[in-house]
DSSP file (Angstrom, degrees, kcal/mol; ACC not computed):
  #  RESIDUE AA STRUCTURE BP1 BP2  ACC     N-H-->O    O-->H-N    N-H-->O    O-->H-N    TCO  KAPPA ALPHA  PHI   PSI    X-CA   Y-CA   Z-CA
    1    1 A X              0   0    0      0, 0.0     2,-0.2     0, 0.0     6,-0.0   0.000 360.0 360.0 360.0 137.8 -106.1  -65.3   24.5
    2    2 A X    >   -     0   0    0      4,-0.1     3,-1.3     1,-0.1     2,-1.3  -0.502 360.0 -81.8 -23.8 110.8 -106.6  -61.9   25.8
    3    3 A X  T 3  S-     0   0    0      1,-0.3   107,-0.2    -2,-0.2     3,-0.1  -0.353 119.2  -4.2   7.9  40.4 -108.5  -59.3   25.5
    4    4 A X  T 3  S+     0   0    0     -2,-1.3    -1,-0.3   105,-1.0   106,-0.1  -0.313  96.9 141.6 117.6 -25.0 -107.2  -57.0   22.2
    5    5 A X    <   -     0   0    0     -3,-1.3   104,-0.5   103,-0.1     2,-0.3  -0.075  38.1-161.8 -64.6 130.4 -104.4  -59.9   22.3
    6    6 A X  E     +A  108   0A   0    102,-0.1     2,-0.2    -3,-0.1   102,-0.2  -0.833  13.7 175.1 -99.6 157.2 -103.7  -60.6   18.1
    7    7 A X  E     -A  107   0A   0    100,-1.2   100,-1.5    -2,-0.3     2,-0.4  -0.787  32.2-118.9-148.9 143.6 -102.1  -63.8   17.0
    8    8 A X  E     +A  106   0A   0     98,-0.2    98,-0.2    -2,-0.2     2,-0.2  -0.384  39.6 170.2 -34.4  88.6 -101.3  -65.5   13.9
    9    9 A X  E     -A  105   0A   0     96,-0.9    96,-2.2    -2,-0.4     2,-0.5  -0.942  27.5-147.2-127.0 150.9 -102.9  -69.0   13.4
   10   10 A X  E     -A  104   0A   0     94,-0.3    94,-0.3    -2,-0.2     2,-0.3  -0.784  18.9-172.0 -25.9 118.1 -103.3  -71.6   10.7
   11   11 A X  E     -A  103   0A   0     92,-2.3    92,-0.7    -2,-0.5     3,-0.1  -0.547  17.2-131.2-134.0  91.9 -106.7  -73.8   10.6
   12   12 A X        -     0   0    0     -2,-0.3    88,-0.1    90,-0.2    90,-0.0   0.154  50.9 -70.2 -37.7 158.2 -107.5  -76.9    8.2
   13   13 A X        +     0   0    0      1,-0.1     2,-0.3    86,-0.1    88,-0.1  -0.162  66.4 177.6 -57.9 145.6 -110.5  -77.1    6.5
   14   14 A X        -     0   0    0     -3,-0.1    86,-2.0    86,-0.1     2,-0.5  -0.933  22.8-114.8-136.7 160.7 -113.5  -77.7    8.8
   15   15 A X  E     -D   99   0B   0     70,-0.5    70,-0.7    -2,-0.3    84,-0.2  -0.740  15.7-169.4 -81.8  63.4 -117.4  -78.1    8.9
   16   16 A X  E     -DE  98  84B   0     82,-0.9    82,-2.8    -2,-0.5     2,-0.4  -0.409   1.7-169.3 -32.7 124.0 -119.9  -76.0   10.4
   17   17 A X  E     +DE  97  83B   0     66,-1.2    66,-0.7    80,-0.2    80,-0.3  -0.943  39.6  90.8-116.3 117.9 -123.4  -77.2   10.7
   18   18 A X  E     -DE  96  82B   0     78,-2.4    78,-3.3    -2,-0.4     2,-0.5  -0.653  66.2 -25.5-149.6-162.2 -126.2  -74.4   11.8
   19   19 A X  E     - E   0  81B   0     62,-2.6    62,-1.7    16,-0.3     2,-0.5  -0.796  46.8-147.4 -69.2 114.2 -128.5  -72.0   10.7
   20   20 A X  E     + E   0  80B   0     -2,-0.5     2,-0.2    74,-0.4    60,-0.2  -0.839  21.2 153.8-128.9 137.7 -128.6  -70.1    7.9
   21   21 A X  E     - E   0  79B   0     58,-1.9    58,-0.7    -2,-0.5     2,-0.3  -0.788  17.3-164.3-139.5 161.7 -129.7  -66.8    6.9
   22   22 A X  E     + E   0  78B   0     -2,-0.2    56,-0.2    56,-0.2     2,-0.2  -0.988  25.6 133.8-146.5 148.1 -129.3  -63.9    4.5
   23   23 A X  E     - E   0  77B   0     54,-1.8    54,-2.0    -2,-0.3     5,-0.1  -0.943  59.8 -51.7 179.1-169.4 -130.5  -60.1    4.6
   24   24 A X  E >>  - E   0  76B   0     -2,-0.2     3,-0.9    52,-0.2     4,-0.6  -0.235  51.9-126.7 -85.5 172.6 -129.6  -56.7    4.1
   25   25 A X  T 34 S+     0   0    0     50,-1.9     3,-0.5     1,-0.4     2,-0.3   0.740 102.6  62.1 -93.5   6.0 -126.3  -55.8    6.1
   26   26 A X  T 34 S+     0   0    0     49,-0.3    -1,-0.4     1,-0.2    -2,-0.1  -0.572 112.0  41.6-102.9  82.6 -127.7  -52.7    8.0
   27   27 A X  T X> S+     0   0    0     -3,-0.9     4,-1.3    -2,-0.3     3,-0.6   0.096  78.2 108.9-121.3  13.8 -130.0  -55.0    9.4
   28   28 A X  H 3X>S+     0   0    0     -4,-0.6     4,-0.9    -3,-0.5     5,-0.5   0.594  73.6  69.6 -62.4 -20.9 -127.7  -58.1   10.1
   29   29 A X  H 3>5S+     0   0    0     -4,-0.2     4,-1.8     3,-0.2    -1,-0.3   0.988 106.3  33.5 -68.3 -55.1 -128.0  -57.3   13.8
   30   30 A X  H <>5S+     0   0    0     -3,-0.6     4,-0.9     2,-0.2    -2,-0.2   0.951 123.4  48.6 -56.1 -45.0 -131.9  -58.4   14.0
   31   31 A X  H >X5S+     0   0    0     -4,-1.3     4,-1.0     2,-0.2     3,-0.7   0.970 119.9  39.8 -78.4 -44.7 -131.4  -61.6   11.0
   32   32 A X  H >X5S+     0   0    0     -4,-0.9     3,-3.2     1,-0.2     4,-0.9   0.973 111.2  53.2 -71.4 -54.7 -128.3  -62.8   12.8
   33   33 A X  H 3X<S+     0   0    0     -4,-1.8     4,-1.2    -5,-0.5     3,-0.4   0.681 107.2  55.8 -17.1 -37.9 -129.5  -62.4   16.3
   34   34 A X  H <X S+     0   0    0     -4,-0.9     4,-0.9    -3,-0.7    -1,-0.3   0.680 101.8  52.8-104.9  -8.1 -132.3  -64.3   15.3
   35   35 A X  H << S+     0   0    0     -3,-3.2    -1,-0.3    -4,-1.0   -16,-0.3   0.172 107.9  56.1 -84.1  13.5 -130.2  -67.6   13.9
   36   36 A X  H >X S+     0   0    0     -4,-0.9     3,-2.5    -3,-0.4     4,-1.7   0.796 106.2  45.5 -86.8 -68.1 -128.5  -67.7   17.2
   37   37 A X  H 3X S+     0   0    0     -4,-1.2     4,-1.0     1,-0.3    -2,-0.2   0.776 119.3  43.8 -64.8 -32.7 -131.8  -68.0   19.1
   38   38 A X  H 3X S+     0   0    0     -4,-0.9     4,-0.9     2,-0.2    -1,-0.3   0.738 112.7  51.7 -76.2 -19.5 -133.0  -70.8   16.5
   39   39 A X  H X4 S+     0   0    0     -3,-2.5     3,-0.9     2,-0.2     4,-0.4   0.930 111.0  46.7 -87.7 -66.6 -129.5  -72.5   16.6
   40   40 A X  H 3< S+     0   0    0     -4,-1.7    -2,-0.2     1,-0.2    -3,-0.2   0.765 113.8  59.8 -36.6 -23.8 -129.8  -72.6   20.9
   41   41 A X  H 3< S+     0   0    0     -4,-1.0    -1,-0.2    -5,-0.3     3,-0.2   0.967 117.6  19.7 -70.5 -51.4 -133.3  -73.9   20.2
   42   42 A X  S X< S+     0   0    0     -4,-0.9     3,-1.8    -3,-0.9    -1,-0.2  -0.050  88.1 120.5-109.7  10.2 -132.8  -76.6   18.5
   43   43 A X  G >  S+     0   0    0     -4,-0.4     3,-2.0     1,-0.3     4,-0.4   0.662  71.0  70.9 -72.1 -21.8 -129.0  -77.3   19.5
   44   44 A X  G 3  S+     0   0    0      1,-0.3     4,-0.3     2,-0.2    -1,-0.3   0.599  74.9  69.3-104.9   1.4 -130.0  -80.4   20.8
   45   45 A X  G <  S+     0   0    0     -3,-1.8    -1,-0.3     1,-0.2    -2,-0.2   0.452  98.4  63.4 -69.3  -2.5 -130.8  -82.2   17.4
   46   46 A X  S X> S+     0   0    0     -3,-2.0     3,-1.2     1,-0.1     4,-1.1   0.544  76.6  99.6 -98.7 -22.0 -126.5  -81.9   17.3
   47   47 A X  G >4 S+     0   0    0     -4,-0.4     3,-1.1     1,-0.2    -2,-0.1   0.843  74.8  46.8 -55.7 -65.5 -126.3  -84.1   20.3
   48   48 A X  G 34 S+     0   0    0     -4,-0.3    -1,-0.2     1,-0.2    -2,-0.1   0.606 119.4  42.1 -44.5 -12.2 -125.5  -87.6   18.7
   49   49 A X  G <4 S+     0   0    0     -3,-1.2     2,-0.3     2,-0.1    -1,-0.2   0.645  93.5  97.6-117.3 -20.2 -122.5  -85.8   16.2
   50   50 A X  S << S-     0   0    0     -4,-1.1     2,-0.6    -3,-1.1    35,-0.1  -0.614  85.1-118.1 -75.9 134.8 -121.0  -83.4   19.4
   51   51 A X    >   -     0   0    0     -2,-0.3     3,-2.3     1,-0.1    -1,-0.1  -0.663  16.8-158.7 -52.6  93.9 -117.6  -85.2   21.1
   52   52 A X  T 3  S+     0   0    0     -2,-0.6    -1,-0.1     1,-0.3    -2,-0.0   0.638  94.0  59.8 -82.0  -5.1 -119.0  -85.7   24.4
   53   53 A X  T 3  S+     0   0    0      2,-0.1    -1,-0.3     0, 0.0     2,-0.2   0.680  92.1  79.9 -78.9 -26.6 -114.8  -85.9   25.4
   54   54 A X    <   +     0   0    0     -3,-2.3     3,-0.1     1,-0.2     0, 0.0  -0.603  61.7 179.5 -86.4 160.0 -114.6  -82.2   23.8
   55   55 A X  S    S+     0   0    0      1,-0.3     2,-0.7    -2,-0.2    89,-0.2   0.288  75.6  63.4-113.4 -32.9 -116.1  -79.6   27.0
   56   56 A X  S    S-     0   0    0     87,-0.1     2,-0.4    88,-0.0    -1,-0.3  -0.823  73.6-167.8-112.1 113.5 -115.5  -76.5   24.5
   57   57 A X        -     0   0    0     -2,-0.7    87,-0.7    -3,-0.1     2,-0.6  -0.740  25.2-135.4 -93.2 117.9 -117.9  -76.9   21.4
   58   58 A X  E     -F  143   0B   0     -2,-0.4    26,-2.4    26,-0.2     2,-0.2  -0.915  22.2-147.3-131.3 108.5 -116.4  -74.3   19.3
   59   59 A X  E     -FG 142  83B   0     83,-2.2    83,-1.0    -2,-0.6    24,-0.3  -0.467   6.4-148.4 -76.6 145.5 -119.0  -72.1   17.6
   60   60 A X  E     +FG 141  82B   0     22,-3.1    22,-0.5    -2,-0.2    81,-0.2  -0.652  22.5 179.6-111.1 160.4 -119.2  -70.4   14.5
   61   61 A X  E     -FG 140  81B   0     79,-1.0    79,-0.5    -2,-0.3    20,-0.2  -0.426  32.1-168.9-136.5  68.7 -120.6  -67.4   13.0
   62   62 A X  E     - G   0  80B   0     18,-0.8    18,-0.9    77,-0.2     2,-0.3  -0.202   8.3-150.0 -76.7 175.0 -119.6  -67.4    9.3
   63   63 A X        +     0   0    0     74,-0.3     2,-0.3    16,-0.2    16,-0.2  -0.927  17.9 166.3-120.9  99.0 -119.8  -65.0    6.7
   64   64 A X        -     0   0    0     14,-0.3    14,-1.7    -2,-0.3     8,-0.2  -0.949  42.5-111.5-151.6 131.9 -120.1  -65.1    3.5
   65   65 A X  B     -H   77   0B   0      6,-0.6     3,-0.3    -2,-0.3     5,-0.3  -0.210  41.6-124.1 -42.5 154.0 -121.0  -62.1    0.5
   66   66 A X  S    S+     0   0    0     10,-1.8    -1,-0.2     1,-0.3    11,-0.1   0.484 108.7  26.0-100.9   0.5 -124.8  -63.4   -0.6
   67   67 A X  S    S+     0   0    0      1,-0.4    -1,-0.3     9,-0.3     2,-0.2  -0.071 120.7  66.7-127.2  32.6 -123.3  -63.6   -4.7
   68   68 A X  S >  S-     0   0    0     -3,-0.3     3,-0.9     3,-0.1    -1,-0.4  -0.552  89.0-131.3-161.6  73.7 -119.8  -64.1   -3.6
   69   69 A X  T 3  S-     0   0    0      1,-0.3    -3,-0.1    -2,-0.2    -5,-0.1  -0.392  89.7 -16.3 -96.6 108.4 -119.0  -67.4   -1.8
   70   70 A X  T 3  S+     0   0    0     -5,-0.3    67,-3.5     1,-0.3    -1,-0.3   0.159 102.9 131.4  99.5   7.2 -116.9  -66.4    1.5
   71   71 A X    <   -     0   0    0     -3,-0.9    -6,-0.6    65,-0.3    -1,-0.3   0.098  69.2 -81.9 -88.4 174.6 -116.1  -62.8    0.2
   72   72 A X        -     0   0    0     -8,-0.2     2,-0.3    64,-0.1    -1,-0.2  -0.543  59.5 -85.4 -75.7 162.5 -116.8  -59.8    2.6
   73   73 A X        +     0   0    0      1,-0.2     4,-0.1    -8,-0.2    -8,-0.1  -0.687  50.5 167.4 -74.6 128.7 -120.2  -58.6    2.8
   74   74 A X  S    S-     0   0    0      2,-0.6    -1,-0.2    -2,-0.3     3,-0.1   0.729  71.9 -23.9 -75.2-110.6 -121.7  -55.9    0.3
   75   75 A X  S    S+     0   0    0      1,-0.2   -50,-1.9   -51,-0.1     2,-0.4   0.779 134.7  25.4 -75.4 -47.7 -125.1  -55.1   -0.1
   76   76 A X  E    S-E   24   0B   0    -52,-0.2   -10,-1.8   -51,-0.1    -2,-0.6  -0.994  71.8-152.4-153.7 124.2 -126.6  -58.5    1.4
   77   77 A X  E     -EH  23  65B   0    -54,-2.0   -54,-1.8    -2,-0.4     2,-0.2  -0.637   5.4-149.3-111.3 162.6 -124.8  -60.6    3.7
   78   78 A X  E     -E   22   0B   0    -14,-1.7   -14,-0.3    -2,-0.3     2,-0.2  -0.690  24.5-174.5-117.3 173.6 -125.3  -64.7    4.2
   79   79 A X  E     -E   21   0B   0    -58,-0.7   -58,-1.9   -16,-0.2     2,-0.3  -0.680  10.7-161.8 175.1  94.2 -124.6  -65.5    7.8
   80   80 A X  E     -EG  20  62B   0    -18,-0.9   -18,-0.8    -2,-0.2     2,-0.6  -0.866   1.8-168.4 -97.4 140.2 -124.3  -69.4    9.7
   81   81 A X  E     +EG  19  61B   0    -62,-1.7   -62,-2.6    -2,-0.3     2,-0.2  -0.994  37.7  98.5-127.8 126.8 -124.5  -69.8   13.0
   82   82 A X  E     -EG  18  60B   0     -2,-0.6   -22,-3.1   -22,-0.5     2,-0.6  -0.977  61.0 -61.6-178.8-179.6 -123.6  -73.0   14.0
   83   83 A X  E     -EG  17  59B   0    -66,-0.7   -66,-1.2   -24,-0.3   -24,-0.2  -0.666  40.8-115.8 -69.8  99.8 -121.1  -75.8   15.5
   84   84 A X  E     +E   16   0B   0    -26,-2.4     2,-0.3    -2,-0.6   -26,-0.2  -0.209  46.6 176.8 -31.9 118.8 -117.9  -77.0   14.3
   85   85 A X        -     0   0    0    -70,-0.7   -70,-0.5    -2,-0.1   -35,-0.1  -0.620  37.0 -82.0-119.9 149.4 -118.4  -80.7   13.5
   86   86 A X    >   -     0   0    0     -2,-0.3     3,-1.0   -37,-0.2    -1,-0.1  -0.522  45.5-119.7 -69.3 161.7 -116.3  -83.9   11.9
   87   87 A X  T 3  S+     0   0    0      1,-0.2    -1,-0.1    -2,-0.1   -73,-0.0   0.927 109.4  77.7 -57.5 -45.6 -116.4  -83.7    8.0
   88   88 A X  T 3  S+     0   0    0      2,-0.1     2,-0.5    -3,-0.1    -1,-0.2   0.509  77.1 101.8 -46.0 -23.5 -118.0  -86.7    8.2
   89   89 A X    <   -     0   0    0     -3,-1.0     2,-0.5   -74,-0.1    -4,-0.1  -0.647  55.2-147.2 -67.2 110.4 -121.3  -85.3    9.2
   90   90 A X        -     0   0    0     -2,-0.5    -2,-0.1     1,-0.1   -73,-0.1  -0.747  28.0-112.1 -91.3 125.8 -124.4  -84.6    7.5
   91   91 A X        -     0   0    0     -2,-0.5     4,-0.1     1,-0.0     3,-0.1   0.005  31.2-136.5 -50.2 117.1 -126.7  -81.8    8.2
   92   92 A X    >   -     0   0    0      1,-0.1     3,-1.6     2,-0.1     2,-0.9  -0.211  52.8 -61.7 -52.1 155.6 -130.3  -83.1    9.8
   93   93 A X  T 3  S+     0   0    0      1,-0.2    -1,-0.1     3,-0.0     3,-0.1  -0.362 127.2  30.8 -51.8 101.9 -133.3  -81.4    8.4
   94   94 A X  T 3  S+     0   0    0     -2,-0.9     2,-0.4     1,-0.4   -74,-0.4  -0.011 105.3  90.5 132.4  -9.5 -133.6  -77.5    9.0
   95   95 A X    <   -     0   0    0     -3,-1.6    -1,-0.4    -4,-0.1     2,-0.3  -0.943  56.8-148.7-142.7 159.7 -129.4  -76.8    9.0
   96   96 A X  E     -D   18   0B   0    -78,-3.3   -78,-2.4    -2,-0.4     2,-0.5  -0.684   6.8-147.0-121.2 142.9 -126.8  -76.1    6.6
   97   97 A X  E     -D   17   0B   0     -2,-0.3     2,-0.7   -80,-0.3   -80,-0.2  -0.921   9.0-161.9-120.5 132.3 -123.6  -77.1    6.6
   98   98 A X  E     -D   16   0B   0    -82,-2.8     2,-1.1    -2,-0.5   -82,-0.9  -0.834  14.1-141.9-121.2 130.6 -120.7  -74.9    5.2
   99   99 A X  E     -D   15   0B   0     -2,-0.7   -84,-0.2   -84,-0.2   -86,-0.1  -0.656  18.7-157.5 -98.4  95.2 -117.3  -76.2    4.3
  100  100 A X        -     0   0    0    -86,-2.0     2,-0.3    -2,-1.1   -86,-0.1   0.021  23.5-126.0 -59.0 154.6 -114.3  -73.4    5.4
  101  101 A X        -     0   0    0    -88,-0.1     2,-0.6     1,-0.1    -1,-0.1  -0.706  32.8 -70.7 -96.2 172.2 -111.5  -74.0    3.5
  102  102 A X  S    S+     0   0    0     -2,-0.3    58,-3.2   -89,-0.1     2,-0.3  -0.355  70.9 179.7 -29.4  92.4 -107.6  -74.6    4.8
  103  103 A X  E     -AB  11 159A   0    -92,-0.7   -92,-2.3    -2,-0.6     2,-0.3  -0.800  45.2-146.4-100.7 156.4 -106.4  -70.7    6.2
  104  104 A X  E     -AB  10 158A   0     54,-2.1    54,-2.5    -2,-0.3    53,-2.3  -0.949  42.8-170.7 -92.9 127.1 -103.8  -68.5    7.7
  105  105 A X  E     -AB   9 156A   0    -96,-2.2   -96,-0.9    -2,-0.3     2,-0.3  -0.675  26.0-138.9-124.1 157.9 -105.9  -66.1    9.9
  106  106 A X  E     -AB   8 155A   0     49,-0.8    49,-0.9   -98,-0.2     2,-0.3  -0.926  36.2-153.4 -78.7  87.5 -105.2  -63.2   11.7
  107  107 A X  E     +AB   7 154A   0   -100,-1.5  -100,-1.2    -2,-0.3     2,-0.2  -0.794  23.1 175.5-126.1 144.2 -106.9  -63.2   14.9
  108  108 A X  E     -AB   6 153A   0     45,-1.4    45,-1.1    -2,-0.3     2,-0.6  -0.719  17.9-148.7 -95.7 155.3 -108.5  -61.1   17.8
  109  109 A X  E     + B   0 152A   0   -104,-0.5  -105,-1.0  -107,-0.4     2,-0.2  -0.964  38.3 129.6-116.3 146.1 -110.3  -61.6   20.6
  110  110 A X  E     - B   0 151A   0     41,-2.5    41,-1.3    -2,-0.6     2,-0.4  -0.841  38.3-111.5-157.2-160.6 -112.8  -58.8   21.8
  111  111 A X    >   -     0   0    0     -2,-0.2     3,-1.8    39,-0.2     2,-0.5  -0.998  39.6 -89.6-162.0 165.8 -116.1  -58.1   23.0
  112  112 A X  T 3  S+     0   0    0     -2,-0.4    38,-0.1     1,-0.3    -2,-0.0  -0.723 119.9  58.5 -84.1 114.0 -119.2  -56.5   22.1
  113  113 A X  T 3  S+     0   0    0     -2,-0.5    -1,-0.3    36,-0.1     4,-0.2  -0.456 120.5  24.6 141.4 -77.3 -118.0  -53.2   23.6
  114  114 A X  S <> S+     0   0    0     -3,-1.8     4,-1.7     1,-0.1    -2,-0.2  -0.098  90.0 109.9-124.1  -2.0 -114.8  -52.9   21.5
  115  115 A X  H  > S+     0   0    0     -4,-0.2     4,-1.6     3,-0.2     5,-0.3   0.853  81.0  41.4 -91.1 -28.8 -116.0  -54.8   18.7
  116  116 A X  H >> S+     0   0    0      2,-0.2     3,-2.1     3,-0.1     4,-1.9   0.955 118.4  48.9 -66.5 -74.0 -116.3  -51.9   16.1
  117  117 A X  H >> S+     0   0    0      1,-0.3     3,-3.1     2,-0.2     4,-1.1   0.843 110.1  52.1 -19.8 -89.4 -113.0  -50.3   17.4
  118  118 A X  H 3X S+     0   0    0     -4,-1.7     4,-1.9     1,-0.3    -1,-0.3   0.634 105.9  48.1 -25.5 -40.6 -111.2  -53.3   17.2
  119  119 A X  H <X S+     0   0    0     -3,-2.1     4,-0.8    -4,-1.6    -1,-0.3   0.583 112.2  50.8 -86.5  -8.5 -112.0  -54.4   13.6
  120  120 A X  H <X S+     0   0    0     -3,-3.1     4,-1.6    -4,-1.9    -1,-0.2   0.790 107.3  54.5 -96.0   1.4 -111.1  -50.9   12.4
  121  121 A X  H  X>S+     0   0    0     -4,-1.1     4,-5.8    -5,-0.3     5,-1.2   0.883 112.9  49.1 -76.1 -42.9 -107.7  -51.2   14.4
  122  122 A X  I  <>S+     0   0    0     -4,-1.9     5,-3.8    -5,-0.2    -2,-0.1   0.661 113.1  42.0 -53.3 -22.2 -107.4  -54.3   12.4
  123  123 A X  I  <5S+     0   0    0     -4,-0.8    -1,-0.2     3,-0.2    -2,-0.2   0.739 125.9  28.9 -88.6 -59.3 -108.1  -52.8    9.5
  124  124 A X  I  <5S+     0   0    0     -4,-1.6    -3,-0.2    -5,-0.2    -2,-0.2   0.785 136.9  16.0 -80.6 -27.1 -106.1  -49.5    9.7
  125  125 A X  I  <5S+     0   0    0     -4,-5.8     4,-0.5    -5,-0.2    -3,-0.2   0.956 116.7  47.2-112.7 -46.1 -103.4  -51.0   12.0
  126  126 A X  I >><S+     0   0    0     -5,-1.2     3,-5.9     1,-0.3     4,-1.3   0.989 116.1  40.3 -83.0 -80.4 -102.8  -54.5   12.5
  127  127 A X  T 34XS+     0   0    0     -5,-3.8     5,-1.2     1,-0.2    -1,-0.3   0.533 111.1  49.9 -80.7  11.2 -102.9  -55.6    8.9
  128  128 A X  T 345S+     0   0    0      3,-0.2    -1,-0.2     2,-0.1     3,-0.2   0.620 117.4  44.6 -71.0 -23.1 -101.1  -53.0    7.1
  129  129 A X  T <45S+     0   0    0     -3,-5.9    -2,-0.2    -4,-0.5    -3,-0.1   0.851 113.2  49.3 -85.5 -16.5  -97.9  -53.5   10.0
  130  130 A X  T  <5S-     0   0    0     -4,-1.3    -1,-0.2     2,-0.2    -3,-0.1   0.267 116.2-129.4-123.2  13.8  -98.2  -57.3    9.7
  131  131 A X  T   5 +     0   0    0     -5,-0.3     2,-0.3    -3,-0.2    -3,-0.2   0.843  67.2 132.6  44.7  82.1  -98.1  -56.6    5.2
  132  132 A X      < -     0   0    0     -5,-1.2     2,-0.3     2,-0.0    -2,-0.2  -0.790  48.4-163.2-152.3 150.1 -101.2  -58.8    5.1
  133  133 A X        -     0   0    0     -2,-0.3     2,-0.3    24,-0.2    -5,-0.0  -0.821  34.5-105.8-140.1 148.9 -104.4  -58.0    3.1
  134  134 A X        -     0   0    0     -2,-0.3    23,-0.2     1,-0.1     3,-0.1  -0.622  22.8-157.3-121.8 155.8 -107.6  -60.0    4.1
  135  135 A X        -     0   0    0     21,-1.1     2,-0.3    -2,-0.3    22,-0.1   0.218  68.5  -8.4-130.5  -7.5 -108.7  -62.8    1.6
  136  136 A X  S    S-     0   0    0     20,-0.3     2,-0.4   -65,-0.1   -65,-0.3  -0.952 100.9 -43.1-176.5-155.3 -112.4  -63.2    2.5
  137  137 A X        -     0   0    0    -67,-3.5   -74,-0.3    -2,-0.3     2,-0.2  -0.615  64.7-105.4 -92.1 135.1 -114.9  -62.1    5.0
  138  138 A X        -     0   0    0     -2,-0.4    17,-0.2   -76,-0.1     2,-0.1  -0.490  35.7-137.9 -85.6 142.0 -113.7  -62.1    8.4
  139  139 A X  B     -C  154   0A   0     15,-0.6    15,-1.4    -2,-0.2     2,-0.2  -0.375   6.2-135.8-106.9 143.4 -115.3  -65.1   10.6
  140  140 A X  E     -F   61   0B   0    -79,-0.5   -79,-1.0    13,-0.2     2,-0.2  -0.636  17.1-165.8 -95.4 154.1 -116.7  -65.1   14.7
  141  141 A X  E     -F   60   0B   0     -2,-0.2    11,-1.6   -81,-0.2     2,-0.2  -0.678   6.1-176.0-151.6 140.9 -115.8  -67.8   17.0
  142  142 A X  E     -F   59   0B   0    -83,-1.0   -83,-2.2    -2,-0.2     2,-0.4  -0.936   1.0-174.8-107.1 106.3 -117.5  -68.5   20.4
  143  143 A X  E >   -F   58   0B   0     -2,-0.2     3,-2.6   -85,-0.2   -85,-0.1  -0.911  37.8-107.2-130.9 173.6 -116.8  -70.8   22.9
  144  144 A X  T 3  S+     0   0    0    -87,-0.7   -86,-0.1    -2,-0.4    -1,-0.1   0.520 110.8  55.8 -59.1  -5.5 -118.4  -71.9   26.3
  145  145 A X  T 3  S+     0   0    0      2,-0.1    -1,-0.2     3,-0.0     2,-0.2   0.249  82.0  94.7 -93.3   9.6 -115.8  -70.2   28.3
  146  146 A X  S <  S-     0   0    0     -3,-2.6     2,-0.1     4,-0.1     3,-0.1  -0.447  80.3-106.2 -75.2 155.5 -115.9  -67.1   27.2
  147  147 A X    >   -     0   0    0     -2,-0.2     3,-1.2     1,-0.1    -1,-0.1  -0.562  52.6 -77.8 -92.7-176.2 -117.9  -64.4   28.9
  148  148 A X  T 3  S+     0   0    0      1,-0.2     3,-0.1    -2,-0.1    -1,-0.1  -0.268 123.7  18.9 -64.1 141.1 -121.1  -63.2   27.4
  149  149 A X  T 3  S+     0   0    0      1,-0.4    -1,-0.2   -38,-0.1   -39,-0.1  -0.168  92.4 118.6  93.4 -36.4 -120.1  -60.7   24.6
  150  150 A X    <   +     0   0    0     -3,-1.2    -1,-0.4   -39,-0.2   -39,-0.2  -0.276  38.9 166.5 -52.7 142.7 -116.3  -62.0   24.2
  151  151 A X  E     -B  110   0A   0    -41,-1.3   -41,-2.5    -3,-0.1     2,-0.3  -0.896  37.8-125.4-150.9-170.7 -115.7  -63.5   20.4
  152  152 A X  E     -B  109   0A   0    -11,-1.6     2,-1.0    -2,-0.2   -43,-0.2  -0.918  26.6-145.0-140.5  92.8 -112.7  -64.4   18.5
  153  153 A X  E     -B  108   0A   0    -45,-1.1   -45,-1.4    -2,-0.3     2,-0.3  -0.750   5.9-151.9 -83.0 116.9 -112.5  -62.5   14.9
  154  154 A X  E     -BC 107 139A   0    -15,-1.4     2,-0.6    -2,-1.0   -15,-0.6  -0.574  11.3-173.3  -0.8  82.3 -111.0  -64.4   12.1
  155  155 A X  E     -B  106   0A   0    -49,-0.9     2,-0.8    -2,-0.3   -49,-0.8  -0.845  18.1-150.1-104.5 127.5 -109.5  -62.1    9.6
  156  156 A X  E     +B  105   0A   0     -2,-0.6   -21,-1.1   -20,-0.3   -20,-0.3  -0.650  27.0 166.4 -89.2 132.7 -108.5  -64.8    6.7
  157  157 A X  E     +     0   0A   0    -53,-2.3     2,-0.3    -2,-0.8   -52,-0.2   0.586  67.1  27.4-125.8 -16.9 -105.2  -63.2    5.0
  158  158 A X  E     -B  104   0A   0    -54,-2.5   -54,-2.1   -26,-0.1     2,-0.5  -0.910  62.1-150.7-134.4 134.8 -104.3  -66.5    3.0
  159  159 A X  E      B  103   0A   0     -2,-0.3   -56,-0.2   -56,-0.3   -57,-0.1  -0.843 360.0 360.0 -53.6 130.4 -106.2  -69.4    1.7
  160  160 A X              0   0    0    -58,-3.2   -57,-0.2    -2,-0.5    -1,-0.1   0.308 360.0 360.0-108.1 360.0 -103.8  -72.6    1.8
């Protein structure tokens, strides 16, 4: 994908296993920031469950309201950072696993630049033209080929 490029996608239910954290959401920049640096610390306790045939490790940042299970953030946001996984996997001691369900997504790619702009284009433009309304809290993904700041937001408009 592109830069600003949107596109439509499906994704079956999947696993994340990471780090997990909760706090208030004008301070989500310092409490997530700091489960990314604990997830790259310790990444290497994932070795034995990562697909050493996959190259692109496809990271998560979910989101989830902190009384609300996947819902947008209010007051107090919950927040995993961690690695897409087989189901099959169980989280070592210290990490959390969250199970996404089956979606239809709307998604952008952007970069920390553009990343406020962009989700209010999504918001004001994208999903009002595309008659879609968004169905939980919208989801990061990161992978090793992006450059630093590039993500891929997840706007859920259906659970399947």
């Amino acid at each position: 994908m592109e830069l600003g490029e949107v596109i439509q996608t499906t994704k079956p239910a999947f696993v994340v296993i990471g780090k997990e954290g909760q706090g208030p959401i004008e301070d989500s920049t310092n409490w997530v920031s700091e489960l990314w640096k604990t997830v790259y610390q310790d990444l290497d306790e994932l070795n034995e469950y990562v697909d050493k045939k996959d190259q692109e490790a496809d990271l998560w940042g979910l989101m989830s309201d902190s009384k609300r299970w996947l819902e947008p953030w209010q007051e107090q946001g919950k927040y995993l950072a961690g690695i897409e996984l087989a189901a099959s996997v169980q989280p070592p001691d210290g990490w959390q696993r969250w199970e996404m369900p089956a979606m239809k997504y709307l998604v952008v790619k952007t970069d920390a630049p553009n990343l406020e702009t962009m989700t209010q284009k999504m918001f004001e433009e994208i999903l009002p033209k595309e008659q879609q309304t968004l169905v939980g809290a919208i989801q990061e993904h990161y992978l090793p080929k992006f450059a630093t700041g590039e993500v891929e937001l997840y706007f859920p408009v259906e659970i399947l």
